[in-house]
N, C-alpha and C positions, 0 to 999 in steps of 0.2 A: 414312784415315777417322778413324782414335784421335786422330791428332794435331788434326784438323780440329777433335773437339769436346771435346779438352782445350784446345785454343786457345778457345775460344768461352769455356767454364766460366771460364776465367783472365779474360780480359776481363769476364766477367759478375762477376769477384767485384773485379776494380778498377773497375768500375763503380758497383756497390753498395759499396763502401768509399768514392768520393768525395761519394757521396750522403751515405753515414752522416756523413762527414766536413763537409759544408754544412749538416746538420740538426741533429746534437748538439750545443749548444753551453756543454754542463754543465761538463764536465770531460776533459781530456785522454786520463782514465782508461779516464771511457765511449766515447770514441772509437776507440780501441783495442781493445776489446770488443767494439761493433760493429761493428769493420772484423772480427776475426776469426770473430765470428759469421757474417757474410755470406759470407767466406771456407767456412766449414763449411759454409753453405748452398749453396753454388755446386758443393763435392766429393759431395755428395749428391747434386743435381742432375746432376749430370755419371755419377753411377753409376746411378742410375736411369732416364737417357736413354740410356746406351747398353746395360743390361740390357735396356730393352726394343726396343731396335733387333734387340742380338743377336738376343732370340725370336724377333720378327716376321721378320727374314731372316737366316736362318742362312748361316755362311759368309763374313758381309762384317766381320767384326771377327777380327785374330789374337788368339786369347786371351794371350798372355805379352805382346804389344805392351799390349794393354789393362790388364795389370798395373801394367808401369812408367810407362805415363801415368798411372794413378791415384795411382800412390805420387807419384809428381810433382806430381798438381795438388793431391795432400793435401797437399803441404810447400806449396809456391808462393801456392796462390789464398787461405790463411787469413794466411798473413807480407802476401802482397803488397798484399790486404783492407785489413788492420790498417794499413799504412806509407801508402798511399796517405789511407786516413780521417783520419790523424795529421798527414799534409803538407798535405792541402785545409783543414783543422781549422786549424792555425798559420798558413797563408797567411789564412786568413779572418779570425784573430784578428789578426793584425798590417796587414789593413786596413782593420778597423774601429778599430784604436786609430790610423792614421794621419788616420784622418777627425777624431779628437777637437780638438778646438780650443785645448788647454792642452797 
């Protein structure tokens, strides 16, 4: 069950990374930033969904499983955020410079 919704939280934060990565289109920098902010949002999300799972039903979560997913989806879901926003960002930029006519 840990893994199922540190799986989801990853996914939801390369999710929201290729989003930021389609919509910012300021600066490489701010890309970056908002990939790992979405990234941060997503390890939040993810501790506060399964804090309140634990409550509501005790028993279905190992606590030390639930540790090392967290430390995992804290490294993983804000890098992988960031890289993904940064790849959708450069691929978008290089086709709309392929559209230009000069």
């Amino acid at each position: 069950m840990e893994t199922i919704c540190a799986l989801v939280a990853i996914l939801a934060a390369f999710v929201g990374g290729h989003l930021v990565g389609r919509s910012i289109t300021a600066s490489p920098l701010l890309v970056i930033g908002g990939g790992l902010l979405v990234g941060v949002v997503a390890v939040v999300l993810f501790f506060m969904t399964t804090m309140t799972i634990g409550h509501l039903l005790p028993d279905i979560f190992e606590p030390w499983t639930l540790g090392v997913h967290l430390i995992f989806v804290g490294i993983v879901a804000p890098l992988g955020g960031a890289l993904v926003a940064i790849v959708t960002h450069r691929r978008l930029v290089r086709a709309d410079a392929a559209r230009l006519p000069f």
